[in-house]
C-alpha positions in Angstrom: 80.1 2.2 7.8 77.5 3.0 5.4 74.2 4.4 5.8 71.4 2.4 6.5 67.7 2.3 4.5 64.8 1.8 7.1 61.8 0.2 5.9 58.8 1.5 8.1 55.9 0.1 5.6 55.7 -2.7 7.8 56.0 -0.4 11.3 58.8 -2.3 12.2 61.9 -0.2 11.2 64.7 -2.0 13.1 64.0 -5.7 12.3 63.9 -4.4 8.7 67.2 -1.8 8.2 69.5 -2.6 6.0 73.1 -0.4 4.4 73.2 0.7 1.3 75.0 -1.8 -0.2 72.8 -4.5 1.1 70.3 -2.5 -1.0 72.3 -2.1 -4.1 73.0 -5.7 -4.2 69.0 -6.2 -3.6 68.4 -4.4 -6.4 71.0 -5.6 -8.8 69.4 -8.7 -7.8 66.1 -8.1 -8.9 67.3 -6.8 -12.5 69.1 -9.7 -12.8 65.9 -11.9 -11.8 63.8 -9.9 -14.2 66.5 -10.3 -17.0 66.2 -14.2 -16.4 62.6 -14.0 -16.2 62.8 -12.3 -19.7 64.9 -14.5 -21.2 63.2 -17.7 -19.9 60.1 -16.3 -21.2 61.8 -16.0 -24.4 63.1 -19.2 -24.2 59.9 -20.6 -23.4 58.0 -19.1 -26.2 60.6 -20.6 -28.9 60.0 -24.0 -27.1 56.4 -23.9 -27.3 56.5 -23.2 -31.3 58.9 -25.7 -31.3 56.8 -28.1 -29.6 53.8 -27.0 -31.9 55.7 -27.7 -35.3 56.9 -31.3 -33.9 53.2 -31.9 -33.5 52.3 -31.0 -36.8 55.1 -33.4 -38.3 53.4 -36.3 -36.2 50.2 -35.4 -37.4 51.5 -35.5 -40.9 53.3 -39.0 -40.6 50.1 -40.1 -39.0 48.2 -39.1 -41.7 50.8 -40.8 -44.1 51.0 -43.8 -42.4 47.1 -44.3 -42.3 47.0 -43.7 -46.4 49.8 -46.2 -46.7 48.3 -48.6 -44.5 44.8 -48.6 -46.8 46.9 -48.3 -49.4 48.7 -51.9 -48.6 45.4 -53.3 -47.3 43.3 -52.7 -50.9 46.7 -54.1 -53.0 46.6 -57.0 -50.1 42.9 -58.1 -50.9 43.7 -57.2 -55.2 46.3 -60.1 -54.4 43.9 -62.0 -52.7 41.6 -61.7 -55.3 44.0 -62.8 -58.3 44.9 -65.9 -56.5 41.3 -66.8 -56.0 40.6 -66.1 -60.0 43.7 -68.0 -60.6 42.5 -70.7 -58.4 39.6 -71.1 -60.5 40.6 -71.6 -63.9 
């Protein structure tokens, strides 16, 4: 059997024993859960300037759509205007 790690920070040694192994897997587990921590802070920070440069396009094709739309509204009231001078003569 292997030997066992005591824990007597909390003053309760027996509830908290546990072999070696137990604590080598404990371990292993907590480098793997700080190497996926890592990478989904990576992962997060590409989203978020992903996220950011999608935004920007909107505002762009927001902005592009609003000069458009005056665009079409002063060639809309120029036509308006021809067919009123036309109208007239």
């Amino acid at each position: 059997m292997g030997s066992v790690y005591h824990d007597y920070s909390s003053g309760v040694g027996a509830n908290n024993a546990m072999t070696a192994n137990e604590a080598s897997r404990r371990s292993l587990m907590n480098e793997l859960d700080e190497a996926k921590v890592k990478e989904l802070r990576l992962d997060n920070k590409r989203l978020e300037e992903e996220n950011n440069l999608l935004k920007l396009k909107v505002e762009v094709l927001l902005d592009m759509l609003a000069q458009k739309t005056a665009e079409a509204e002063t060639l809309e009231n120029d036509i308006l205007k021809m067919k009123n001078i036309l109208a007239n003569t």
